[in-house]
PLY file of the C-alpha trace (Angstrom):
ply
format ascii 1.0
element vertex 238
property float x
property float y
property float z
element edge 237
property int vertex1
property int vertex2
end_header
13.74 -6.28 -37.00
10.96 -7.09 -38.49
10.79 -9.54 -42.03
10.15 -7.54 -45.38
6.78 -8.16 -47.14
9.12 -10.22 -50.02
10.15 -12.38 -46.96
6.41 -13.29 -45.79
5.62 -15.95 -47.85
3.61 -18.68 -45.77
1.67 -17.55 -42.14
4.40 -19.35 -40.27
7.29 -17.17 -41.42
5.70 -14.41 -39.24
8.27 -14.58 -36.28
6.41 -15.72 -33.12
4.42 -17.76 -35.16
4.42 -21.49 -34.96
2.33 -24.64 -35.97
-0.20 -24.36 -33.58
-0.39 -20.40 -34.07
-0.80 -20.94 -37.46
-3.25 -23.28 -37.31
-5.29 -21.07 -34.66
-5.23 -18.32 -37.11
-6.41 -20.56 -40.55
-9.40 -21.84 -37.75
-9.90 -18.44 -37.55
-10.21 -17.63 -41.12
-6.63 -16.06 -42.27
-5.53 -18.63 -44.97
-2.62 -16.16 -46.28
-0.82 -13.07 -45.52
-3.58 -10.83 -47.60
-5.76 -12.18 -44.96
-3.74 -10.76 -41.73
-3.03 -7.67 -43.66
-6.68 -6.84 -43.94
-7.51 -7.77 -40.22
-7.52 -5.39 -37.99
-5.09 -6.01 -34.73
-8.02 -6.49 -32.34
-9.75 -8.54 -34.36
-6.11 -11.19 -34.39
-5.77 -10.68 -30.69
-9.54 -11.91 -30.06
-8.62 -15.55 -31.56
-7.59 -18.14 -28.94
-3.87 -18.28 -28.25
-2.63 -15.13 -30.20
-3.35 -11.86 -27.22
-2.87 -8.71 -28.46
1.05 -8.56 -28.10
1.73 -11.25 -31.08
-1.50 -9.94 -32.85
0.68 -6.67 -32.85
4.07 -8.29 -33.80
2.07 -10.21 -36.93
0.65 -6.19 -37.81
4.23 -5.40 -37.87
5.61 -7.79 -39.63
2.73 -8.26 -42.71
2.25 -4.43 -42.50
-0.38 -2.49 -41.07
0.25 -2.35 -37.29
-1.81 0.01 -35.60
0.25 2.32 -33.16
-3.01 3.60 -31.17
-3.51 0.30 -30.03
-2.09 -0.99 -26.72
-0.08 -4.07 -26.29
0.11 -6.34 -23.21
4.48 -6.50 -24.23
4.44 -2.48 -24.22
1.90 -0.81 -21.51
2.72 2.54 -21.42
3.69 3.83 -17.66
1.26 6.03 -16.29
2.40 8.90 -14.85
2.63 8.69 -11.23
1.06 10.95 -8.90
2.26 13.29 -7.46
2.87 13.09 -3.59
2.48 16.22 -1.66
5.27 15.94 0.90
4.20 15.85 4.23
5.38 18.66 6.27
8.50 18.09 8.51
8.32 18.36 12.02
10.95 18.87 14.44
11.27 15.83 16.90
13.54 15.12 19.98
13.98 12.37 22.33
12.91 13.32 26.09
12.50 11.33 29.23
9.28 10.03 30.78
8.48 11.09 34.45
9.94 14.16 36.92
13.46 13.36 35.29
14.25 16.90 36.32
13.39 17.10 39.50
15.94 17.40 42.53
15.21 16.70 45.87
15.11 18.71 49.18
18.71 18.60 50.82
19.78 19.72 54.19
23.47 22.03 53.90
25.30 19.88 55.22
24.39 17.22 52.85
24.45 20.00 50.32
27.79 20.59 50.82
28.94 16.95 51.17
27.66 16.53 47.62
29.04 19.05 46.10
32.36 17.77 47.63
32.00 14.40 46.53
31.62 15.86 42.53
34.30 18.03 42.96
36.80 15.54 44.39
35.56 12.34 42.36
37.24 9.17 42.85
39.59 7.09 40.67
38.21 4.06 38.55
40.24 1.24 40.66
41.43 -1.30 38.23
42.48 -4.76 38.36
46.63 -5.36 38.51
47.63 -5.74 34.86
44.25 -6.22 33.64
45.35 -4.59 30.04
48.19 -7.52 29.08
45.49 -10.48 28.96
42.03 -9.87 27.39
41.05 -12.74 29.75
41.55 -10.69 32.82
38.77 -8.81 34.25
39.46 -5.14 35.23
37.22 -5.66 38.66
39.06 -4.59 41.13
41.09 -7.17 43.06
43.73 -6.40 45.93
47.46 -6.40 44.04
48.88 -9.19 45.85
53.49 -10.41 45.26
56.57 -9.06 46.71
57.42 -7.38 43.11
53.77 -5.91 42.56
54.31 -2.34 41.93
50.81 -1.17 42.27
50.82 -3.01 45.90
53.53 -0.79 46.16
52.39 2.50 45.26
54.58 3.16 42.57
53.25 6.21 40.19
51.10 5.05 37.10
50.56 1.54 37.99
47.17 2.34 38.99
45.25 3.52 42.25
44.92 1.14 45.68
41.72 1.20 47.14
42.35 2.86 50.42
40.16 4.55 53.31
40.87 7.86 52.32
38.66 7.48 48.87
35.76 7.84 50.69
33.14 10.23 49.85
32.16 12.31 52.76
29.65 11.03 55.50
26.49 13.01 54.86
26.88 12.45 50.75
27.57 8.56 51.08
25.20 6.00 48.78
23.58 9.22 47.65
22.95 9.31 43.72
24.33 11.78 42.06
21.07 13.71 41.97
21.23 13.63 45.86
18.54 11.64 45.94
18.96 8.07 47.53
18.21 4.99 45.01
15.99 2.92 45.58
15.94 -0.41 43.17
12.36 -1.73 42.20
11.39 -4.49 39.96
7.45 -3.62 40.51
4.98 -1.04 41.21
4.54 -2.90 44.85
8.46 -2.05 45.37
7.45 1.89 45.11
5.03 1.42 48.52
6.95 3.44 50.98
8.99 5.52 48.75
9.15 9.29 49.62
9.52 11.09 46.71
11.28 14.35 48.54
13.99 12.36 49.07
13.97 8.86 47.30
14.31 8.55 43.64
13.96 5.02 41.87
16.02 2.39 39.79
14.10 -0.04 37.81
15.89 -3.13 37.57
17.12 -4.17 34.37
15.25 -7.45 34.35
12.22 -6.05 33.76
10.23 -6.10 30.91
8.75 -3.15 28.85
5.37 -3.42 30.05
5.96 -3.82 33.59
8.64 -1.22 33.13
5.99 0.97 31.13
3.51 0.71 34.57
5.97 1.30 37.40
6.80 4.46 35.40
3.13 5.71 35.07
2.83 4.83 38.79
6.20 7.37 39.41
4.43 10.22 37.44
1.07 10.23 38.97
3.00 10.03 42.66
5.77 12.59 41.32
8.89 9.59 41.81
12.16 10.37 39.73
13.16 7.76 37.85
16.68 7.51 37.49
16.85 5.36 34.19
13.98 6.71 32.75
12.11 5.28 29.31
12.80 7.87 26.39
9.77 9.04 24.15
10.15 10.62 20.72
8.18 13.82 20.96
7.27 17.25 18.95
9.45 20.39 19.64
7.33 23.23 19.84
8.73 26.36 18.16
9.35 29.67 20.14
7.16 32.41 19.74
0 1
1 2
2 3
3 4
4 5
5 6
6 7
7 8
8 9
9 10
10 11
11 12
12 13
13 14
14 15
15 16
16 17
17 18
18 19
19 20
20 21
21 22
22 23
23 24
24 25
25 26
26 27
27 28
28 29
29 30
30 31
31 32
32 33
33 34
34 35
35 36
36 37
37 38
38 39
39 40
40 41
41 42
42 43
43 44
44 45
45 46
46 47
47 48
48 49
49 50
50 51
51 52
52 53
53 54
54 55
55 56
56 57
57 58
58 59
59 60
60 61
61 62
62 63
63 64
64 65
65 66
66 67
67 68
68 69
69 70
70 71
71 72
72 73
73 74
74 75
75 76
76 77
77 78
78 79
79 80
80 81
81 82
82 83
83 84
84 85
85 86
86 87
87 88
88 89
89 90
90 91
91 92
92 93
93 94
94 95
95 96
96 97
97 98
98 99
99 100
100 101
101 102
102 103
103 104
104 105
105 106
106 107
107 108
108 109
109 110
110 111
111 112
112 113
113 114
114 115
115 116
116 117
117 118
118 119
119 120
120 121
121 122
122 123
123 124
124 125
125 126
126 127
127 128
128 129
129 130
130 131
131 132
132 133
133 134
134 135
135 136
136 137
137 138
138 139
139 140
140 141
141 142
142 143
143 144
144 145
145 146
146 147
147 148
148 149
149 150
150 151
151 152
152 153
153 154
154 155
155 156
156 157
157 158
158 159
159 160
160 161
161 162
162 163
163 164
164 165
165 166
166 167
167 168
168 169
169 170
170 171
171 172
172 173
173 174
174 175
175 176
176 177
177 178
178 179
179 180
180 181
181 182
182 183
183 184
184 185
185 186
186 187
187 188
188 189
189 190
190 191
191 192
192 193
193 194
194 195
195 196
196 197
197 198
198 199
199 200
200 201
201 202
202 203
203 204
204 205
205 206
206 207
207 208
208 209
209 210
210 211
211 212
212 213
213 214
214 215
215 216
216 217
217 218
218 219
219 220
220 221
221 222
222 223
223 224
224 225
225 226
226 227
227 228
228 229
229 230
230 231
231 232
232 233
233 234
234 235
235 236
236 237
């Protein structure tokens, strides 16, 4: 709170105000309090070393302070603009390339596929692999006289066995029905037909290369089977 006039006696009561203030001021030409009453506040925040937030604390406290003016302690805020807000639009993630496109299949290959979904195959499991985090669950032949997956026993998990396997015209085909064809650059995709061939790219490689085997695949219409996905725009039904 600011001192009472009957307070004030001497310049350096004025809170804020020290030696050096003081002396700044009496330099100035304000030998008493009548002195800073009669200033104005702009004319005490032009002398060295006072500013206009103690020249407004010394209007306060002597009397006189003059509201209008602006202090560098109390800016007011300005107002901030207002933002129009940007119209949302509705995005979704698709796939680069013919990631769509199925290939050109004989029946009997037709048929072999649609066998090979139907019937699926179990996931084969390492023996036990579920008692010891340190035990991979690859696939390894059960192996001991007491081993009840070696023998057969329900629930202890599925032996790999010849009659698993997917039928002869559908074998190594991707699900698609296409047959995969790994690449790690656009000189792997030389010799791939794409009526029949769709491609892999290899996890190894990096975006760029990955970003130019794929723009090679679109212009030659190659399915990508691990394609790059791109935000894009939804356009709205008529």
């Amino acid at each position: 709170m600011s001192e009472s006039d009957e307070e004030i006696q001497e310049i350096e009561d004025i809170g804020g105000v020290g030696p050096s203030k003081a002396d700044a001021l009496r330099e100035a030409g304000y030998e008493s309090i009548e002195d800073l009453k009669a200033a104005s506040q702009s004319e005490l925040a032009d002398i060295d070393g006072i500013g206009n937030a103690l020249a407004a604390r010394i209007k306060a406290d002597v009397g006189g302070l003059e509201v209008s003016e602006e202090t560098e302690a109390e800016v007011e805020e300005e107002a901030p603009e207002e933002v129009e807000e940007a119209e949302e639009v509705e995005t979704e993630l698709r796939p680069r390339g013919h990631a769509d496109k199925t290939p050109d299949l004989d029946d009997d290959t037709a048929r072999a596929l649609v066998q090979k979904r139907r019937e699926g195959k179990p996931q084969f499991n390492r023996q036990d692999y579920h008692k010891k985090k340190r035990v991979d669950p690859s696939w390894r032949k059960p192996r001991g006289n007491l081993s009840k997956q070696r023998r057969g026993i329900k629930g202890k998990g599925d032996v790999v066995e010849a009659g698993y396997r997917s039928p002869t015209a559908a074998r190594g085909l991707h699900p698609s029905g296409f047959e995969e064809v790994r690449v790690h650059n656009t000189d792997d995709l030389e010799g791939v037909d794409p009526d029949s061939q769709a491609v892999r790219i290899a996890s190894g490689v990096g975006a760029r290369k990955r970003e130019r085997i794929e723009d090679v695949c679109e212009d030659r219409e190659i399915r990508v089977l691990n394609p790059t996905y791109i935000e894009v725009e939804v356009e709205e039904e008529a």
